[in-house]
GULUM-408184 format. One record per atom (N, C-alpha, C): y, x, z; residue in three letters. Coordinates in steps of 0.001 Angstrom, whole numbers, padded with zeros to 6 digits, always signed. Last residue first. Layout:
// GULUM-408184
YXZALA
...
***
This chain:
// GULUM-408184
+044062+051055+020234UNK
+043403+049754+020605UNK
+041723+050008+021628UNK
+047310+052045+020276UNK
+045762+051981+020397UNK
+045481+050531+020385UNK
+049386+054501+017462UNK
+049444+052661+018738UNK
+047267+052996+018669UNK
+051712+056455+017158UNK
+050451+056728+017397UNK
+050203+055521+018213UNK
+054083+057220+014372UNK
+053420+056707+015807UNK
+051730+056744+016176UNK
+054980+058805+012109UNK
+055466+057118+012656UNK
+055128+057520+013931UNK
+054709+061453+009367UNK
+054074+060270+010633UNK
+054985+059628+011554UNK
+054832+061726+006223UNK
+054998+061366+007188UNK
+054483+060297+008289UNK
+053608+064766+004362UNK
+053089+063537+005240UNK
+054399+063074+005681UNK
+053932+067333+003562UNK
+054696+066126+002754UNK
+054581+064682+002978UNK
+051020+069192+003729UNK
+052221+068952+003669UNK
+052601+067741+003095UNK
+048651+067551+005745UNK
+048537+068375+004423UNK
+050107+068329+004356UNK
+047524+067531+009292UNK
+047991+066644+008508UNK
+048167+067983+006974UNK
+045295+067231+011739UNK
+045921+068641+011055UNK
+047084+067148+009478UNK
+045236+065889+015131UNK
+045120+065555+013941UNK
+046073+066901+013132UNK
+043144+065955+017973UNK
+043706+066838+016990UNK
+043534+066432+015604UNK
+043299+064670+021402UNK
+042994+064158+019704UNK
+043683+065512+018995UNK
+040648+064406+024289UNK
+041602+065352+023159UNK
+041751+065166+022125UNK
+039934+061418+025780UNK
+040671+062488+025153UNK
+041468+063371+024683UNK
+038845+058514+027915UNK
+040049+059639+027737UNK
+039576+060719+026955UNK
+037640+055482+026472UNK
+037727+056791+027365UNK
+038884+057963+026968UNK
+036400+052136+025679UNK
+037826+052985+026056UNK
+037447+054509+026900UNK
+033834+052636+023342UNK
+034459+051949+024685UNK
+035558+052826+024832UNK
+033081+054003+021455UNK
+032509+052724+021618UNK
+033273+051623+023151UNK
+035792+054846+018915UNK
+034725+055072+019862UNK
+034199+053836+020511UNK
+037503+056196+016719UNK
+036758+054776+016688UNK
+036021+055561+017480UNK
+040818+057411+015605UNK
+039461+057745+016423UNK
+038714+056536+016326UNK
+042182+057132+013099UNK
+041811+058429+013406UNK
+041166+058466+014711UNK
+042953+054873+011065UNK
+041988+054977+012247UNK
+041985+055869+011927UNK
+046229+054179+010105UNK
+045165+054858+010069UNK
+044248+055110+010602UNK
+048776+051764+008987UNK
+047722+052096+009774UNK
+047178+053066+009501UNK
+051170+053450+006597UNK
+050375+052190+006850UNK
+049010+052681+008315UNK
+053733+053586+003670UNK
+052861+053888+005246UNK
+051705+052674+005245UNK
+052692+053905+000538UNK
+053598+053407+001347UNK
+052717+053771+003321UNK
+050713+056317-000932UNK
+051593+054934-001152UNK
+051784+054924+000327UNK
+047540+057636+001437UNK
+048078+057492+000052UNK
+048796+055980-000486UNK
+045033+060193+002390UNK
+046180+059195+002543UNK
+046805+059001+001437UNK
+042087+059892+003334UNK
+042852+060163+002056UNK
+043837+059526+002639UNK
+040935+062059+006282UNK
+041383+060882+005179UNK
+042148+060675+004517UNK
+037998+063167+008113UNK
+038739+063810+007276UNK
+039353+062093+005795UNK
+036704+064498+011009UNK
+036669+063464+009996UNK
+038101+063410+009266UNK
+035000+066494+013586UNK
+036324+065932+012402UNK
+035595+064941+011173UNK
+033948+066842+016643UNK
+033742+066514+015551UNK
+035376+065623+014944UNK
+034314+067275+019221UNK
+034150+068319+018573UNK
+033679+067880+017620UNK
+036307+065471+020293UNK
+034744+065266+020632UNK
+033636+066466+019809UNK
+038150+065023+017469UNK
+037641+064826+018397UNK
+036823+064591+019189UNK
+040438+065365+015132UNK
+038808+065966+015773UNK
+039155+065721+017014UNK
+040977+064535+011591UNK
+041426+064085+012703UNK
+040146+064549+013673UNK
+043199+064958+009042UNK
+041906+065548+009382UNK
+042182+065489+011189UNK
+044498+063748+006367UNK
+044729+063839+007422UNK
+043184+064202+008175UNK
+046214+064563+002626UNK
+044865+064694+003916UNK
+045216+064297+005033UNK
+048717+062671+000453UNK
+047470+063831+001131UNK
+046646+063627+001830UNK
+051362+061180+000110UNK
+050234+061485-000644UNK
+049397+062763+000212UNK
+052566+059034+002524UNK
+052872+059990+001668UNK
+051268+059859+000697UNK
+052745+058096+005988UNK
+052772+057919+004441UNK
+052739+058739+004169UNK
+051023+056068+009028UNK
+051470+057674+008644UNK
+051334+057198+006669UNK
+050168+055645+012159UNK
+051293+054837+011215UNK
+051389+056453+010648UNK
+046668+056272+013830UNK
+048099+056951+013550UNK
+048541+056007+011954UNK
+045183+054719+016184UNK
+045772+054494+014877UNK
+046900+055529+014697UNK
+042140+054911+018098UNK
+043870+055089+017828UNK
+044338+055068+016659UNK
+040372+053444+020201UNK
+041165+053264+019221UNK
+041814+053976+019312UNK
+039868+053147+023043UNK
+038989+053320+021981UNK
+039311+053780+020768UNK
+041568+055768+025014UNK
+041635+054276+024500UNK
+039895+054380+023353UNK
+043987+057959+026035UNK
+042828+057069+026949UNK
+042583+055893+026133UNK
+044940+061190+025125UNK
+044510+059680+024837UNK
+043756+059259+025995UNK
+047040+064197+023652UNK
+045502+063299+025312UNK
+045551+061861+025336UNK
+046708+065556+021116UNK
+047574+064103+021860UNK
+046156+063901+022674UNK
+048386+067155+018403UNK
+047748+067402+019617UNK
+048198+066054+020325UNK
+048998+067847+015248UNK
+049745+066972+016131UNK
+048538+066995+017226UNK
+050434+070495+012842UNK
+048619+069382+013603UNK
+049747+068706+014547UNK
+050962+072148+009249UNK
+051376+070635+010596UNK
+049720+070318+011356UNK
+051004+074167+007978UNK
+050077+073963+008920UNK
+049982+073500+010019UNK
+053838+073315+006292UNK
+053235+074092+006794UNK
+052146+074296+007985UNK
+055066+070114+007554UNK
+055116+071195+006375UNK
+054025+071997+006490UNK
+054847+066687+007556UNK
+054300+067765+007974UNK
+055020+068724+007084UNK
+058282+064620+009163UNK
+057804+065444+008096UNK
+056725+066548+008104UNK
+058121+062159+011289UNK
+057761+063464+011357UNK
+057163+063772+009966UNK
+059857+059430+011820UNK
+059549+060032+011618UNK
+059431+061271+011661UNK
+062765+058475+012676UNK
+061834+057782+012791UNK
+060677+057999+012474UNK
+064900+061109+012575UNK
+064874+060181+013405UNK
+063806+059144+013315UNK
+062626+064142+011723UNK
+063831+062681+011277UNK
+063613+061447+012236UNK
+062095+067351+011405UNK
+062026+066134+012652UNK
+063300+064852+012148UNK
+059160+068906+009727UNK
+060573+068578+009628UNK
+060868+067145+010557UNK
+056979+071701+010887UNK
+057577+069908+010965UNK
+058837+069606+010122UNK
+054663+073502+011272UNK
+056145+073353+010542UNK
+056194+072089+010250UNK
+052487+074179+013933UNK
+052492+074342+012615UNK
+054374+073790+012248UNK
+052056+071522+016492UNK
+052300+072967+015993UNK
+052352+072931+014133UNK
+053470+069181+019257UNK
+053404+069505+017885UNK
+052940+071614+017666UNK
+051745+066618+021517UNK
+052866+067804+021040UNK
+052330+068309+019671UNK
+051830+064277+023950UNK
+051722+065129+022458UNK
+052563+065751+022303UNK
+049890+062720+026454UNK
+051489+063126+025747UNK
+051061+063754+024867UNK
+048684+061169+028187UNK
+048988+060255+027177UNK
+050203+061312+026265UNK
+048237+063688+030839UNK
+047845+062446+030563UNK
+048866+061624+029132UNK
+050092+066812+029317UNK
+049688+065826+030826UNK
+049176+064279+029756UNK
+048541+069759+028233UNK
+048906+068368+027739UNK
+048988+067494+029207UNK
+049140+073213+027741UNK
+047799+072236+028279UNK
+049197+071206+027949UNK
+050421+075312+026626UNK
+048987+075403+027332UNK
+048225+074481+027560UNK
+051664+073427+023800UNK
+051681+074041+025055UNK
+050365+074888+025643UNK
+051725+074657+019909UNK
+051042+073475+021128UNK
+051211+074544+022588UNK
+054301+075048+018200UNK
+053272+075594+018691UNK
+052811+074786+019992UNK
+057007+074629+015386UNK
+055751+074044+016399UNK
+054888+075319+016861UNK
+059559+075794+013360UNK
+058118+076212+013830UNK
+057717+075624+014959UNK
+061467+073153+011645UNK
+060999+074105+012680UNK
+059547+074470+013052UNK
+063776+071128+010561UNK
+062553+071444+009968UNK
+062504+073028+011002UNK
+065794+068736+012334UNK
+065543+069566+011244UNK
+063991+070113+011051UNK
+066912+068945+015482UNK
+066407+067866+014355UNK
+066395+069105+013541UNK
+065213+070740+018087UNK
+066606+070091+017288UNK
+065810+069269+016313UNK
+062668+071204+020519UNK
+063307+071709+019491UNK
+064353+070518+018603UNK
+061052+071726+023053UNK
+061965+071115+022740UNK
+062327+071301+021356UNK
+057299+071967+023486UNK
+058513+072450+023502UNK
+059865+071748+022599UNK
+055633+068915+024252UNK
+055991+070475+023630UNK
+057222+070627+023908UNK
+055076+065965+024825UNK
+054646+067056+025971UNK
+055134+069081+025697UNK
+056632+063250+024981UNK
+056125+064387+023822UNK
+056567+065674+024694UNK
+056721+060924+025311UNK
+055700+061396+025980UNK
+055105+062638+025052UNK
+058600+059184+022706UNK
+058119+059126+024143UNK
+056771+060161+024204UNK
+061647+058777+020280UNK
+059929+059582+020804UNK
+059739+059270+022142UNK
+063158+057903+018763UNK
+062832+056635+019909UNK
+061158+057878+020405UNK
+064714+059316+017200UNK
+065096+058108+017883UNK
+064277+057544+019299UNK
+062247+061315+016143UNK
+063683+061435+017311UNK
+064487+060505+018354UNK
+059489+060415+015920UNK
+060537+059917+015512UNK
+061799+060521+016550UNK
+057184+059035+017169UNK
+057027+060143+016957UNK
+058472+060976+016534UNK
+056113+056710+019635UNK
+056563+057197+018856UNK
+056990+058729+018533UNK
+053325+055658+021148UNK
+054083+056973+021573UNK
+054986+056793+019630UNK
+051646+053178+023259UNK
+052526+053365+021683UNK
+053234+054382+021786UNK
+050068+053877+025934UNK
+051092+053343+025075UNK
+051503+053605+023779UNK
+046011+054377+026539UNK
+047361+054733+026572UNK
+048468+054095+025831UNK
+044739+052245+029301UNK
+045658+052290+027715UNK
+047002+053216+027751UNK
+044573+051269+031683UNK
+044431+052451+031345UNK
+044711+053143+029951UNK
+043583+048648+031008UNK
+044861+048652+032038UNK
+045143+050386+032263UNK
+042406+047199+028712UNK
+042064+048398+029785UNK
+043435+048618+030412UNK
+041947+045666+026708UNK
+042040+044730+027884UNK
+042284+046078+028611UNK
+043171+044736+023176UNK
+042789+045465+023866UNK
+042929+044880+025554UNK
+042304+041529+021078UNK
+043485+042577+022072UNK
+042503+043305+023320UNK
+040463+040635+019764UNK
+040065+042159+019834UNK
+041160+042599+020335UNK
+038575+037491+019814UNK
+039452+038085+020151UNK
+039448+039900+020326UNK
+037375+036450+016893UNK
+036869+037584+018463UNK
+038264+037685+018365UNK
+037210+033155+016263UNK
+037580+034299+015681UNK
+037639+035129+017116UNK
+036789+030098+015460UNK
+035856+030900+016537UNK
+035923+032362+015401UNK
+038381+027228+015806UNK
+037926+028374+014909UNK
+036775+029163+016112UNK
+036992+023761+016537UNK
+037982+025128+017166UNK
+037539+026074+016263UNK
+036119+021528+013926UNK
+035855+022042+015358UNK
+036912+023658+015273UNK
+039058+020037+012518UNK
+037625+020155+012546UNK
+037677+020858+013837UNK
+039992+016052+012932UNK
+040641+017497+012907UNK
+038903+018196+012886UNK
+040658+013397+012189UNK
+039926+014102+012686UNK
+040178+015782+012134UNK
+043780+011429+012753UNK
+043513+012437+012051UNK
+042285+012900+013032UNK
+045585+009473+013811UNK
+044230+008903+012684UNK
+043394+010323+012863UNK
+047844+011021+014689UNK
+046778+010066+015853UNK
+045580+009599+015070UNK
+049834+013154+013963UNK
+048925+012234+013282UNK
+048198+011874+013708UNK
+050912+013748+015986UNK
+051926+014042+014886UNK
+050846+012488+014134UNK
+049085+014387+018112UNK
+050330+013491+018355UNK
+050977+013333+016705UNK
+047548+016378+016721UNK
+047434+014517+017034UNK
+048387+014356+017260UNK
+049454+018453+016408UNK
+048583+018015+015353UNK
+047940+016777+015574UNK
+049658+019151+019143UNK
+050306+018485+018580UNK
+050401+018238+017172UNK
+046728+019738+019455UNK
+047819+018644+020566UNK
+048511+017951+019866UNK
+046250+021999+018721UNK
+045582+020557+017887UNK
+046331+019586+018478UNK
+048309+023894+019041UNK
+047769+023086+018107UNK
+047642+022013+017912UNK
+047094+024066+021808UNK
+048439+023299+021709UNK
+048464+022760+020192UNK
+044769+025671+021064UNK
+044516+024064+021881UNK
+046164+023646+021661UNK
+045415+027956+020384UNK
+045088+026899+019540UNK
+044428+025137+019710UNK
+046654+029053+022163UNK
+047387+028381+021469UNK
+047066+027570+020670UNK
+044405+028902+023952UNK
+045148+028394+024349UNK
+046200+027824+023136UNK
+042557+030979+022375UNK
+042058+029775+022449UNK
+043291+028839+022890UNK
+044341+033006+022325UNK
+044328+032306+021056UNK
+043788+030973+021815UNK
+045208+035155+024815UNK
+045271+033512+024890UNK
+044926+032793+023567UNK
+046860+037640+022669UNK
+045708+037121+023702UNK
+046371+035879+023453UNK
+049712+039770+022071UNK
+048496+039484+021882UNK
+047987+038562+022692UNK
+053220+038258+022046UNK
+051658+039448+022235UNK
+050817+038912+021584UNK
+053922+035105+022630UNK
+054719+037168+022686UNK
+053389+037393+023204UNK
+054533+032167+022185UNK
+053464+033103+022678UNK
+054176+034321+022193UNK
+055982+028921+023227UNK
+056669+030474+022774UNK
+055295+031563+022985UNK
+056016+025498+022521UNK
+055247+026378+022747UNK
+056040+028319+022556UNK
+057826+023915+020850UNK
+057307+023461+022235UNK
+056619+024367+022993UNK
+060988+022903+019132UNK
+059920+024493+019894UNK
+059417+024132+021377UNK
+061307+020306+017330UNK
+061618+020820+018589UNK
+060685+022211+018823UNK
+060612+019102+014921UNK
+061446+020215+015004UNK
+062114+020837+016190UNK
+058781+017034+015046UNK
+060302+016175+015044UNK
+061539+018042+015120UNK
+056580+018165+014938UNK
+057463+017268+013806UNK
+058303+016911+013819UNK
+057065+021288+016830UNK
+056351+020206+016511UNK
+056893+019249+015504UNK
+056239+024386+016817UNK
+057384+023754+016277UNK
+056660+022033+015489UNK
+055365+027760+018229UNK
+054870+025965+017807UNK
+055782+025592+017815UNK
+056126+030769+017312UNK
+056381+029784+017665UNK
+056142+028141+017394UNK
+054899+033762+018553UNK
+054515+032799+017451UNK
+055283+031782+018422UNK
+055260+037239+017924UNK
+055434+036064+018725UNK
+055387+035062+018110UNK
+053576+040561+017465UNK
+053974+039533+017099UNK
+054522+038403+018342UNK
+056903+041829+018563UNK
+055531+041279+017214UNK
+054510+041882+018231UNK
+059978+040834+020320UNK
+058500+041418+020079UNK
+057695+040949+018995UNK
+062226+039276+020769UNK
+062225+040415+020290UNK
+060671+041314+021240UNK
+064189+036064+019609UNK
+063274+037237+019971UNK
+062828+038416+019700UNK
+066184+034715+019040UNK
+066184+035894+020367UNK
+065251+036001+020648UNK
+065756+033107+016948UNK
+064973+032409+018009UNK
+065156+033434+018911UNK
+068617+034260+015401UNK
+068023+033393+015700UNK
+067437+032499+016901UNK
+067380+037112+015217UNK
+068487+037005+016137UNK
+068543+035636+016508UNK
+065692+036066+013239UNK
+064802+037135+014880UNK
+065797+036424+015702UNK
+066818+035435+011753UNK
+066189+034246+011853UNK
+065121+035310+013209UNK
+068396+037874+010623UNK
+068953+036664+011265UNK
+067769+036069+011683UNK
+067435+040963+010392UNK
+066982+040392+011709UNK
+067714+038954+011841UNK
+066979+041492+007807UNK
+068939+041334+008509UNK
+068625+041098+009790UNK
+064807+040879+006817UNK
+065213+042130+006515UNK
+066412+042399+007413UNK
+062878+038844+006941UNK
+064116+039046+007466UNK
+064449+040394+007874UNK
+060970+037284+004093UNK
+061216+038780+004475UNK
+062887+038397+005671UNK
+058023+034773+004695UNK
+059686+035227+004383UNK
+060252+036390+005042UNK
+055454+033942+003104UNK
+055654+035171+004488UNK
+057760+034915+003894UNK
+052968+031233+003533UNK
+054203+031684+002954UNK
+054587+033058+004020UNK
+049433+032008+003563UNK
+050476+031439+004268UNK
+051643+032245+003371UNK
+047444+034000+003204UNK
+047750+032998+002008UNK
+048652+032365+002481UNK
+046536+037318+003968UNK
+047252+036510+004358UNK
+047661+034995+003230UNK
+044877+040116+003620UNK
+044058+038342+003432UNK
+045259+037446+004121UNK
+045828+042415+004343UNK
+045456+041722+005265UNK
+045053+040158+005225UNK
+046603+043294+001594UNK
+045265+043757+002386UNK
+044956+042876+003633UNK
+048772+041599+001262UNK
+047383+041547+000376UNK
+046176+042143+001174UNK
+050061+042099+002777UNK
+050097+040555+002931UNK
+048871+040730+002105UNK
+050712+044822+001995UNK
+050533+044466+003100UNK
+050013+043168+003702UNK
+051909+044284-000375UNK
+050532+045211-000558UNK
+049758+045248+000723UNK
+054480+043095+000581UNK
+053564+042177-000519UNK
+052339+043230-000339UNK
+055619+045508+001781UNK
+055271+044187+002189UNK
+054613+043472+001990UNK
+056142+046807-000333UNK
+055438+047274+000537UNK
+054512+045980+001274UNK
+058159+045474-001779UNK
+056435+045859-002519UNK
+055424+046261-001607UNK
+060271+045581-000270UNK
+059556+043943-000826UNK
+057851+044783-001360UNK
+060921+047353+002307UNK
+060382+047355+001022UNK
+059737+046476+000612UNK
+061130+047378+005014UNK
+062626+046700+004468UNK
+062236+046503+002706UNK
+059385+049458+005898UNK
+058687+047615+006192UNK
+060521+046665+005504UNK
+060374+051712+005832UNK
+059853+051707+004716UNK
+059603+049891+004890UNK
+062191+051663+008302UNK
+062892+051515+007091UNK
+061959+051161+005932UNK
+060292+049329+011059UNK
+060910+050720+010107UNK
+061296+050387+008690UNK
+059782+046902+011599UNK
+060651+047904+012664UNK
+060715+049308+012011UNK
+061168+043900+010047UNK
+060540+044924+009529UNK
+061293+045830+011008UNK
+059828+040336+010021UNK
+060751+041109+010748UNK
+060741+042867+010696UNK
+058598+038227+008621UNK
+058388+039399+007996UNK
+059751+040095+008812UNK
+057577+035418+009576UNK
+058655+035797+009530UNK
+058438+037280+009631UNK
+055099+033034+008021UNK
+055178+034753+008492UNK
+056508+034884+008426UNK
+054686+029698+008748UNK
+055515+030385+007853UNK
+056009+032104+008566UNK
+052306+027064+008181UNK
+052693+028318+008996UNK
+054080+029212+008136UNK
+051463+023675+009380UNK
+052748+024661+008326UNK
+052751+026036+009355UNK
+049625+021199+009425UNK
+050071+022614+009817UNK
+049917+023313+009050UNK
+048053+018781+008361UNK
+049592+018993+008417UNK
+050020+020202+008953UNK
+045710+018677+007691UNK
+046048+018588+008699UNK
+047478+018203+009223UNK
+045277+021086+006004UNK
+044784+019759+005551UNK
+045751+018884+006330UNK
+045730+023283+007698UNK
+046712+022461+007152UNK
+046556+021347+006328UNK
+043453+024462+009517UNK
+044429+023022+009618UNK
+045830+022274+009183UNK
+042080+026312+008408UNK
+041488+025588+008748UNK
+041923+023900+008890UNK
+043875+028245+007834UNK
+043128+027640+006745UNK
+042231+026267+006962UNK
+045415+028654+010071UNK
+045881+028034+008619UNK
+045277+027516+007648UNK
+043776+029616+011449UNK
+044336+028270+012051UNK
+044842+027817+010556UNK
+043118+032041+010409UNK
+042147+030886+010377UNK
+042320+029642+010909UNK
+045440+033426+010432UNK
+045255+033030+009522UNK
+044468+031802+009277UNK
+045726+033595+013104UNK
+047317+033027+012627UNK
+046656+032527+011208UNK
+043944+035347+013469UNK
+043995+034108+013950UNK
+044881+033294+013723UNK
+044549+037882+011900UNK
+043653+037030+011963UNK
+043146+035939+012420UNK
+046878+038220+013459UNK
+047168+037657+012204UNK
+045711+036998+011599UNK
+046740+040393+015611UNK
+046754+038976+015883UNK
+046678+037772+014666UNK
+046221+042711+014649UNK
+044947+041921+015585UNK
+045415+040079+015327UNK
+048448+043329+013326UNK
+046961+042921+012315UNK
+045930+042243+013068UNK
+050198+043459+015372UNK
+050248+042452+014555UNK
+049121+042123+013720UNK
+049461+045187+017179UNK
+049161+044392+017476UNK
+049456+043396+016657UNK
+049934+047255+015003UNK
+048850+047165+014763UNK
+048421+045729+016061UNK
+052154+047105+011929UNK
+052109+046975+013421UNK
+050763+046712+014218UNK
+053373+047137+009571UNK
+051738+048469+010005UNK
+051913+048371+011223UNK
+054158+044817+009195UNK
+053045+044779+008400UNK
+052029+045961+009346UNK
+055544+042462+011811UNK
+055535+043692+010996UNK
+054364+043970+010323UNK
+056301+039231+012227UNK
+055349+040231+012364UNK
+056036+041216+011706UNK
+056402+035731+014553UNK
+057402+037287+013850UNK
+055996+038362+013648UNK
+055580+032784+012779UNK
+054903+033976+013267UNK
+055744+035188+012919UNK
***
């Protein structure tokens, strides 16, 4: 299983990566987390480990910090899981989210074939929660390197005065208040907010440091401790997918990542 820790189609999917494990290695099924990291802080053994903890993981995780064993099976998405039957052939390739029931029918497949005696128990029965809206907004990074759909005014690398546009097109963001801009990240300074038109239930802002994040929408705020290594953040929870205005104010000395839905 390739994953990243604050990847958030990776936390959906790991809950099923987990209950196959617990369920069927009596069984003979071997899982082994290939810990593929897409930011500098996910290259941190402690991080990692605090990551494997919150997310109830008991399967072996091995760190590929070098991308060999990605470069390897050439792949390149989290998560992707690969069935690998007894004799060590790759019979199965899943990339993304969805289909569990499917993979976990190949499973058991070849969990009999392997062992033909073997009663196996009944199918897990874990919700599937990959998102389905074909109206989703995308993963917007925040980061110089790799930003998308960042609706403000232009400005260099370094640390600069922000101010939000007149208005926002569909899924984009922009910045006000005093940033500092690093290629994979956004330093807050000075009365950092981040502005972002959404279409989703969910949104997670990837964000570290020590402080506040104060997130409004719908004309109501809610307000969260941040704190240690990056990591997920729900800054909206609504009951169904719809379009918004997100305004998150951040405290100096933050940094933010991205913005992924669900």
């Amino acid at each position: 299983d390739f994953w990243a820790y604050s990847c958030i189609n990776c936390q959906r999917a790991i809950k099923h990566v987990e209950a196959w494990y617990s369920d069927y290695r009596r069984d003979g099924f071997v899982v082994i987390g290939v810990h593929t990291p897409e930011y500098a802080f996910e290259h941190v053994p402690s991080n990692v480990h605090a990551g494997i903890g919150r997310l109830g993981i008991t399967y072996p995780v091995a760190l590929d910090n070098d991308y060999k064993t990605w470069d390897n099976y050439s792949n390149d998405s989290w998560p992707a899981d690969y069935l690998i039957d007894s004799t060590g052939h790759v019979r199965h390739v899943s990339v993304g989210e969805g289909d569990y029931s499917g993979t976990e029918s190949l499973i058991r497949q070849l969990l009999t074939a392997a062992h033909p005696s073997a009663t196996l128990p009944p199918a897990t029965q874990v919700a599937d929660t990959t998102p389905t809206s074909t109206d989703q907004t995308p993963e917007s990074y925040l980061g110089s390197q790799r930003a998308q759909n960042y609706g403000g005014a232009t400005a260099a690398s370094g640390t600069s005065a922000f101010h939000f546009p007149a208005s926002l097109g569909a899924n984009e963001w922009a910045l006000s208040g005093t940033w500092t801009v690093g290629g994979e990240n956004l330093t807050s300074g000075r009365n950092a907010a981040i502005e972002l038109n959404f279409t989703a239930a969910d949104v997670y802002l990837d964000v570290g440091g020590t402080g506040t994040i104060t997130a409004t929408v719908n004309g109501k705020s809610t307000s969260y401790r941040v704190s240690g290594a990056p990591d997920i953040y729900t800054v909206v929870h609504l009951s169904k997918p719809q379009s918004g205005t997100l305004t998150v104010t951040l405290s100096p000395g933050l940094n933010a990542y991205s913005f992924t839905f669900g």
